[in-house]
C-alpha positions as CSV (number, residue, x, y, z in Angstrom):
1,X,25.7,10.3,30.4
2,X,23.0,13.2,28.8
3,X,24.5,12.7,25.7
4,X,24.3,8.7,25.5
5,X,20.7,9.2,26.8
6,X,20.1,11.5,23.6
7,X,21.5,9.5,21.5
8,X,18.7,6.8,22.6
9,X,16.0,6.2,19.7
10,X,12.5,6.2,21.4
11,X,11.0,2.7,21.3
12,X,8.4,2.6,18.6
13,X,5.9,-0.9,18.8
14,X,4.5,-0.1,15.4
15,X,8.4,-0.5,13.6
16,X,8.4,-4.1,15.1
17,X,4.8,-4.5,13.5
18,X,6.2,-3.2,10.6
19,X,8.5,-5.2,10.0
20,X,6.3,-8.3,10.9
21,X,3.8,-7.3,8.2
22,X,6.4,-7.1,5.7
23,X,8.1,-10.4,6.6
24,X,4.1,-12.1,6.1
25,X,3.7,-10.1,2.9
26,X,7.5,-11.5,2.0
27,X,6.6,-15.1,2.3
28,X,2.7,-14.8,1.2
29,X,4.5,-13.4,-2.2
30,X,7.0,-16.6,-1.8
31,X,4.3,-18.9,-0.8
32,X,1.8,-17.5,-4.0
33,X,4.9,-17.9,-6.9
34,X,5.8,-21.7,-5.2
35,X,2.7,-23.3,-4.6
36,X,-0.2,-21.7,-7.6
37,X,-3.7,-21.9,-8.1
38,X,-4.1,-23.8,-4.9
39,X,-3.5,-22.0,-2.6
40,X,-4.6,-19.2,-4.3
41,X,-8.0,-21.2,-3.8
42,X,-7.2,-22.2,-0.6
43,X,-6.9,-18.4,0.5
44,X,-9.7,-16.8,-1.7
45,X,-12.4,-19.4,-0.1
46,X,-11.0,-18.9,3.7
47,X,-11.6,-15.1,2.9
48,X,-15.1,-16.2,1.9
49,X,-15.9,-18.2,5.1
50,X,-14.7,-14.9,6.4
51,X,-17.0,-12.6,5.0
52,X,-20.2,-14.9,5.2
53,X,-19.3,-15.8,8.9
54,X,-19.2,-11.4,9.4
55,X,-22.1,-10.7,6.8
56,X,-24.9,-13.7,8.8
57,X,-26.8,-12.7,11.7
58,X,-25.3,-13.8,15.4
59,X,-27.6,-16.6,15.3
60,X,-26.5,-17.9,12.1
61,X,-22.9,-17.4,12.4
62,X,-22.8,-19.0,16.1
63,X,-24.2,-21.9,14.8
64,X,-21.8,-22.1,11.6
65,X,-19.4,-21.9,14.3
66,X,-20.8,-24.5,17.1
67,X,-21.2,-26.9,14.0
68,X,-17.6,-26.2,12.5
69,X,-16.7,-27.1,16.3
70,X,-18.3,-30.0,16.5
71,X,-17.6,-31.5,12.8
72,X,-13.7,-30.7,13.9
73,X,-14.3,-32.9,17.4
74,X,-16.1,-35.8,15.6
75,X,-19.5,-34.7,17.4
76,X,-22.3,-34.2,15.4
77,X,-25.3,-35.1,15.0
78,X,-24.8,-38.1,13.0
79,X,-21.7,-39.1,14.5
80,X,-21.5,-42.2,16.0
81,X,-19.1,-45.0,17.2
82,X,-16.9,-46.9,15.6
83,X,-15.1,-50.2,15.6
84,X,-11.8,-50.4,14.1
85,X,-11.1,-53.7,12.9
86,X,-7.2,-55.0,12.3
């Protein structure tokens, strides 16, 4: 029984995450050679929402992100009813 016990690898979380980065970096590669330049735009100006979002004050950034919100949900300030007509 000692010797099955020794012959136990310790569990390591970081091998599973890894392996998980290098599956996304896999199919990012797959994903970049199959679709082009748009998702290559796609990513590049996600990354820039990104770094305006972290660069803006709180202020700013929370109401980016209450507007982005409320765009999403069809509740701005200039949204408004509609009738849909068949």
């Amino acid at each position: 029984m000692e010797k099955e016990i020794e012959e136990l690898e310790l569990y390591q979380p970081e091998d599973e995450y890894v392996e998980y980065q290098n599956d996304m970096q896999s199919q990012f590669k797959k994903d970049l050679g199959e679709k082009g330049g748009v998702f290559i735009w796609q990513k590049y100006m996600g990354l820039r929402l990104i770094d305006a979002m972290q660069s803006a004050s709180k202020k700013a950034a929370s109401l980016v992100a209450t507007e982005m919100l409320r765009y999403a949900a069809s509740n701005t300030d200039i949204s408004t009813y509609f009738i849909k007509i068949k």
